[in-house]
C-alpha positions as CSV (number, residue, x, y, z in Angstrom):
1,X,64.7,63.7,120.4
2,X,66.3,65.8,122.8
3,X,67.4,69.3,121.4
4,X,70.4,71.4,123.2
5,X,69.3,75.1,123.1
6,X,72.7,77.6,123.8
7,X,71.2,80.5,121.8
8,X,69.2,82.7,124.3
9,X,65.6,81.8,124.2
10,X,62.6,82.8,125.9
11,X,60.3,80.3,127.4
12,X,57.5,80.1,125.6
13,X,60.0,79.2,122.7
14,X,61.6,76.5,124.6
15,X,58.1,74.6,125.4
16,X,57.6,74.8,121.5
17,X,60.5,72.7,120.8
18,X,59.8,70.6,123.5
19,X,56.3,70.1,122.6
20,X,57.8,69.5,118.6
21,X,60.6,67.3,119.2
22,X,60.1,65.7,123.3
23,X,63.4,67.5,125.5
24,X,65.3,70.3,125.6
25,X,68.1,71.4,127.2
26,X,68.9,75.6,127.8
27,X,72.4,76.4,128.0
28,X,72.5,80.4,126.7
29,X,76.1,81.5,125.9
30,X,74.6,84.9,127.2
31,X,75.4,84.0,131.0
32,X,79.2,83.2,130.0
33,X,80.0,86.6,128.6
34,X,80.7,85.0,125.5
35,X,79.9,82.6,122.8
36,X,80.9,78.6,123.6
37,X,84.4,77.6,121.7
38,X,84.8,74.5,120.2
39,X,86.1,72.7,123.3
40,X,83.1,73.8,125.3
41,X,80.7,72.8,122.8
42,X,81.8,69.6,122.3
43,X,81.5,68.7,125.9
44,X,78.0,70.1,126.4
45,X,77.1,67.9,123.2
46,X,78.7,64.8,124.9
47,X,77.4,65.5,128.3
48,X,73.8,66.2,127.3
49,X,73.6,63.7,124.8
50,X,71.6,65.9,122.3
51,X,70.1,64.7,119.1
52,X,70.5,68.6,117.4
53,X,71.8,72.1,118.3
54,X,70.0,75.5,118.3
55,X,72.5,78.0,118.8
56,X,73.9,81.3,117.5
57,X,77.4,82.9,118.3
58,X,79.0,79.2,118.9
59,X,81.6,77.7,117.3
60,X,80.4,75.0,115.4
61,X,83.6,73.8,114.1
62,X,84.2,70.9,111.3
63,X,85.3,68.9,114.4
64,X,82.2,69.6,116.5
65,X,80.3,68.4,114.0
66,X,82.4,65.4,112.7
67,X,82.0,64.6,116.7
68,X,78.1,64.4,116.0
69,X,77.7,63.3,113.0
70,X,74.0,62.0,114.3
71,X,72.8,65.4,114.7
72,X,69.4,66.0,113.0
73,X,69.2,69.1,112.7
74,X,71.4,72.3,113.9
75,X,69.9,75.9,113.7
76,X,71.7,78.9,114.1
77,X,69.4,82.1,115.3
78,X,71.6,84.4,113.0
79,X,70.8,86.2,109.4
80,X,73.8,83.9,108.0
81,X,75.2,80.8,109.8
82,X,78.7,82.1,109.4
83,X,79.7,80.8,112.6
84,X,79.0,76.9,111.5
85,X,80.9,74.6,109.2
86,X,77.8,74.0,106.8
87,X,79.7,72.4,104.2
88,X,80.8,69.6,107.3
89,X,77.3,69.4,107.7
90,X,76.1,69.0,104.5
91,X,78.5,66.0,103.7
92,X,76.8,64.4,106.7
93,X,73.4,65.4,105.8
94,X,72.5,67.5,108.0
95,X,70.4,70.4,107.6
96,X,71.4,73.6,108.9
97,X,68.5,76.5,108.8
98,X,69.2,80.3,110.1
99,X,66.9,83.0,110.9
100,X,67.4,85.8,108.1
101,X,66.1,88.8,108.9
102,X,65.5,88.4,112.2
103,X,67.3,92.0,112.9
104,X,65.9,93.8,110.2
105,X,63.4,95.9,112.3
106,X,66.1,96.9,114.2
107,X,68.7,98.2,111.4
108,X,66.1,99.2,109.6
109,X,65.4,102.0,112.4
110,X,68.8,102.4,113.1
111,X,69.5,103.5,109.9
112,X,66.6,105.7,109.8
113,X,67.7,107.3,113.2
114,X,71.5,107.7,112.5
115,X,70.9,109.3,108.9
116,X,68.6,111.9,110.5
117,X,70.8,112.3,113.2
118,X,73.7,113.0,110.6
119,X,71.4,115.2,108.5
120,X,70.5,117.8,111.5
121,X,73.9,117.8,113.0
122,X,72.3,116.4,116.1
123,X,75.6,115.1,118.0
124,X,77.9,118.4,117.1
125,X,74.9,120.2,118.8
126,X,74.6,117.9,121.7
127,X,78.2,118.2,122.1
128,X,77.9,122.2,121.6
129,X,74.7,122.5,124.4
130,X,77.2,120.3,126.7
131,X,79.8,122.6,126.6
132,X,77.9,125.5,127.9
133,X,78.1,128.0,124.6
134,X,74.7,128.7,124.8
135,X,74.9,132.8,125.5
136,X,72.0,134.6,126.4
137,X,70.1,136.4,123.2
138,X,72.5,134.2,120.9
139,X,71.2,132.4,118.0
140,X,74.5,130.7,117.4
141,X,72.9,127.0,117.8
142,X,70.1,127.8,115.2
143,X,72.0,129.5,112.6
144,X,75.0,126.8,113.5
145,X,73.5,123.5,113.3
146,X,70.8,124.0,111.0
147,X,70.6,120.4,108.8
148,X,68.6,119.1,106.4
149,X,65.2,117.1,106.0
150,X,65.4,113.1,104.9
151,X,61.9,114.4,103.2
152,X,62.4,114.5,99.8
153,X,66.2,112.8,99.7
154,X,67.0,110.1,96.7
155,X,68.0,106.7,98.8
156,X,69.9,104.0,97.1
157,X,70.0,100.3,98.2
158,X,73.0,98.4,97.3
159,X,71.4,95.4,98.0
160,X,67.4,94.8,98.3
161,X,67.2,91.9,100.5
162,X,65.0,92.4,103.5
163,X,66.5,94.9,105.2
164,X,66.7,96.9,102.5
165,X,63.0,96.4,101.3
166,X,62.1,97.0,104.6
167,X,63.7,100.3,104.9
168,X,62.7,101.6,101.6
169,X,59.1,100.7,102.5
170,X,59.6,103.0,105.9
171,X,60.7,106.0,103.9
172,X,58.9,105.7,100.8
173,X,56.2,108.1,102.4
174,X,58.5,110.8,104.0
175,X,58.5,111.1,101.1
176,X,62.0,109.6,99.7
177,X,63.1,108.2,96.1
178,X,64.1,104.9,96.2
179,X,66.8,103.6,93.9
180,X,68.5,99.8,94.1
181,X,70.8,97.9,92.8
182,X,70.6,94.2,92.9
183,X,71.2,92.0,90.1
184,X,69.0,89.4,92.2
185,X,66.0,90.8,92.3
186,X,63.5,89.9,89.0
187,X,60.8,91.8,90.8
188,X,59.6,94.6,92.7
189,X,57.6,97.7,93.4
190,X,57.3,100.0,90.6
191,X,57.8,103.2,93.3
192,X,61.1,101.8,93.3
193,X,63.6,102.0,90.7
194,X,66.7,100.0,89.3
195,X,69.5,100.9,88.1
196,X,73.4,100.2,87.4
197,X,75.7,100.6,90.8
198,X,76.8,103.4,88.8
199,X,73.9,105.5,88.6
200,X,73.1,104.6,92.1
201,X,76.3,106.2,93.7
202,X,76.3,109.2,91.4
203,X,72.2,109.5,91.8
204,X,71.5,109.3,96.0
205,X,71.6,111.7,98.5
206,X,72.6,108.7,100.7
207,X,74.4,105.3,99.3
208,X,73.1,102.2,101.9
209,X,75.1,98.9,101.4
210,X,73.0,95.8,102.2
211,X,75.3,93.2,101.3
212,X,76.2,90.0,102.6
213,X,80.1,89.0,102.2
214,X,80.8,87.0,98.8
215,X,83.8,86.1,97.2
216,X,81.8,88.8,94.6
217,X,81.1,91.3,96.6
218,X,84.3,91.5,98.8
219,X,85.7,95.2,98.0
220,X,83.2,95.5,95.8
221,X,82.5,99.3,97.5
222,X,85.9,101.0,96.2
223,X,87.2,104.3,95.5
224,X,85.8,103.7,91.8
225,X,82.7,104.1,93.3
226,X,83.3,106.6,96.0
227,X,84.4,109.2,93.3
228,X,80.7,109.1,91.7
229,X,79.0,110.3,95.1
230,X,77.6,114.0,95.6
231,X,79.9,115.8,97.5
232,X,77.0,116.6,99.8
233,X,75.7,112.5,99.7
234,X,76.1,110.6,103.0
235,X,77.3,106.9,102.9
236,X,76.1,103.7,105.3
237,X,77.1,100.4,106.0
238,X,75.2,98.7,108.7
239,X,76.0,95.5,106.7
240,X,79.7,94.0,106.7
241,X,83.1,95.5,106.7
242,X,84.5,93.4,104.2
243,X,82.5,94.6,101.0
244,X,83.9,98.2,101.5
245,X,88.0,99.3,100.8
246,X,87.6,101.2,104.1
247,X,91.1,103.0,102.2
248,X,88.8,104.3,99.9
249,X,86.3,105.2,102.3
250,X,89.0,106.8,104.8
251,X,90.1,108.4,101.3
252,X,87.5,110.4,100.4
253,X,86.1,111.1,104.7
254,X,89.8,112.7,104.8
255,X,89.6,114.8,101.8
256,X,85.8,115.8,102.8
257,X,84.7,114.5,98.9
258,X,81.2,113.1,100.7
259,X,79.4,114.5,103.3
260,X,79.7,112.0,105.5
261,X,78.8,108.7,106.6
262,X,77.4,106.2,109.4
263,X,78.9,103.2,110.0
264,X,78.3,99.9,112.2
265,X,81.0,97.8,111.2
266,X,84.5,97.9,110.9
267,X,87.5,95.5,109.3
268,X,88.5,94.8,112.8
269,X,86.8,94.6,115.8
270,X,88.0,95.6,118.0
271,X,89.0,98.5,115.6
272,X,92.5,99.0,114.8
273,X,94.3,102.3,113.9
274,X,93.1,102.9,110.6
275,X,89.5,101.6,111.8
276,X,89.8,104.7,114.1
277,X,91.0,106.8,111.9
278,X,87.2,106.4,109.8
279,X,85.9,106.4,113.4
280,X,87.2,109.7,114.8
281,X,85.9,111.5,111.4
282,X,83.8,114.6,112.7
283,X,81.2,113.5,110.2
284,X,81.3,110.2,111.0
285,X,78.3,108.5,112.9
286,X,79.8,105.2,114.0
287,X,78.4,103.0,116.5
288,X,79.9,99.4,117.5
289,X,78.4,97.1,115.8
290,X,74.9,97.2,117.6
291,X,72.3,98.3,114.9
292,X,70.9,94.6,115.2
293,X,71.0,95.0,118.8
294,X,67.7,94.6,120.5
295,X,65.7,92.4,122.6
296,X,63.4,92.4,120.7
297,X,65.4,90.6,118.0
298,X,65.6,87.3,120.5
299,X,62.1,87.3,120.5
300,X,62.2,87.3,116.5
301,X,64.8,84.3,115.7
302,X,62.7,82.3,118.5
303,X,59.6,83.1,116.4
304,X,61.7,82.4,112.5
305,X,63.4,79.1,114.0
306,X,60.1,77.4,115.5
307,X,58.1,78.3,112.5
308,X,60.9,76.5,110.3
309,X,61.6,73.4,112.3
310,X,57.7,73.0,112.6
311,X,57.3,73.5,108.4
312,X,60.5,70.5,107.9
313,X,59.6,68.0,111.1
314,X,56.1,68.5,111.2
315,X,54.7,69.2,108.2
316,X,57.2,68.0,105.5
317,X,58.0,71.2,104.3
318,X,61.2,70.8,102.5
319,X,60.8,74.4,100.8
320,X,61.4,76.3,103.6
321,X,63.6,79.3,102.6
322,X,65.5,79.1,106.1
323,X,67.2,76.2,104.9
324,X,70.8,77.2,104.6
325,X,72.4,73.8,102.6
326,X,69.8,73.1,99.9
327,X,72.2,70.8,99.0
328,X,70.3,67.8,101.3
329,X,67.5,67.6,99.2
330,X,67.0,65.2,96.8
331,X,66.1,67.2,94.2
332,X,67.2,71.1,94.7
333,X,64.8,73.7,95.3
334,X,65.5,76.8,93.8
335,X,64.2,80.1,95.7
């Protein structure tokens, strides 16, 4: 079987696959400053004669894969395979698996980094030192910028996936409360606590959204919501734009109802006006889209994606939870 690879791999994780399924062939997207379109897939599938696709920003159209409807397998090295037509794939039986979680180290830190940074007014005084007002015998910067300690803070998680279990077992010992809300989880650590969304906003020091985007959970994050905060809570969404009514959020920034909040993702992006609006918020820690954003995280989808070709091909596996269109199997598998 011979495997096209466009997703940037290292090569130890390329001599895996080879050694699992015979050839490979390494076309990253990374050296073309961008993901492969439709067009440019297609051809690379038709000149390389592939068998299945590993890839991750591509565009893996309907009509790429009604081009191939042969292929065996097609893995996307993302924490959702947003960017493939799985329900194209599925009618063709193909499975399509997906590397979740494979960034959660990173957000996980990022979040841990920007909320502190928030809480000690780090980037005001940055800005402050820069612009030369230190004056000799002054205490201006230490009676100025004094913040606050993430020791002791309530956290709530809306939405306890990975990331969000992985964060909350990070801070669990600074120490911080932990609160969630996630009508998906049956089970978890009694240090933790569930509750209603309600009592979550109106309960945490800092509100962190952890959601993926769902017909459900689309605006879900509204004013209604917003109101219940602390007026000294901060709010975060390192998650996806979409499941916050950023007119709600640029609502109650404006009328200085939160504290603040750090953000990673925006309705557009590029951001448009409004976008900047939330952006250029002097208590608004917003970066562009990078708190997944490490090399490291390569390293992990190569390490997700092996493991769960070699648990289907290799070992029969059909319960691996990367498997992103259950709807192959013979008989479902639930979990």
């Amino acid at each position: 079987m011979r495997i096209l690879i466009t997703a940037p791999y290292h090569q130890q994780g390329i001599q895996a696959i080879a050694q699992l399924f015979g050839e490979t062939v390494y076309r990253s997207w990374k050296p073309n400053g961008r993901a492969w379109n439709e067009a440019e897939l297609i051809s690379m599938l038709a000149e390389t004669k592939a068998d299945a696709l590993i890839t991750e920003h591509d565009g893996v159209t309907a009509k790429v894969i009604e081009s191939f409807p042969h292929l065996q397998f097609i893995g996307v090295c993302r924490g959702t395979p947003s960017n493939v037509a799985v329900a194209t794939a599925t009618a063709h039986g193909i499975p399509v698996f997906f590397t979740p979680a494979r960034n959660a180290q990173a957000v996980a830190e990022m979040f841990i980094s920007n909320v502190i940074m928030l809480l000690r007014n780090t980037i005001p005084g940055i800005d402050w030192l820069k612009g030369r007002n230190w004056q000799a015998g002054a205490h201006d910067s230490y009676l100025h910028f004094k913040g606050n300690e993430l020791a002791g803070r309530t956290v709530g998680m809306v939405g306890f996936g990975a990331i969000g279990q992985l964060i909350a077992g990070m801070i669990r010992n600074y120490p911080c409360n932990i609160r969630f809300y996630d009508p998906y989880v049956t089970e978890h650590d009694p240090a933790y606590v569930k509750c209603t969304i309600e009592e979550l906003f109106a309960t945490s020091d800092v509100v962190s959204v952890h959601l993926p985007v769902t017909e459900e959970t689309k605006n879900m994050i509204d004013g209604r919501l917003l109101t219940l905060m602390k007026k000294d809570a901060i709010f975060v969404n390192t998650a996806r734009a979409a499941v916050v009514k950023r007119e709600d959020l640029l609502a109650a920034l404006e009328a200085r109802a939160i504290r603040g909040a750090v953000l990673d993702v925006f309705d557009h992006e590029p951001p448009d006006e409004t976008d900047y609006r939330i952006i250029d918020q002097p208590h608004v820690i917003a970066t562009p889209h990078i708190a997944g954003a490490t090399f490291e995280v390569e390293d992990h989808h190569v390490a997700i994606m092996n493991n769960a070709l070699t648990q289907w091909f290799a070992n029969g596996n059909r319960q691996v939870r990367e498997l992103a269109n259950r709807q192959i199997l013979p008989t479902p598998v639930n979990g």
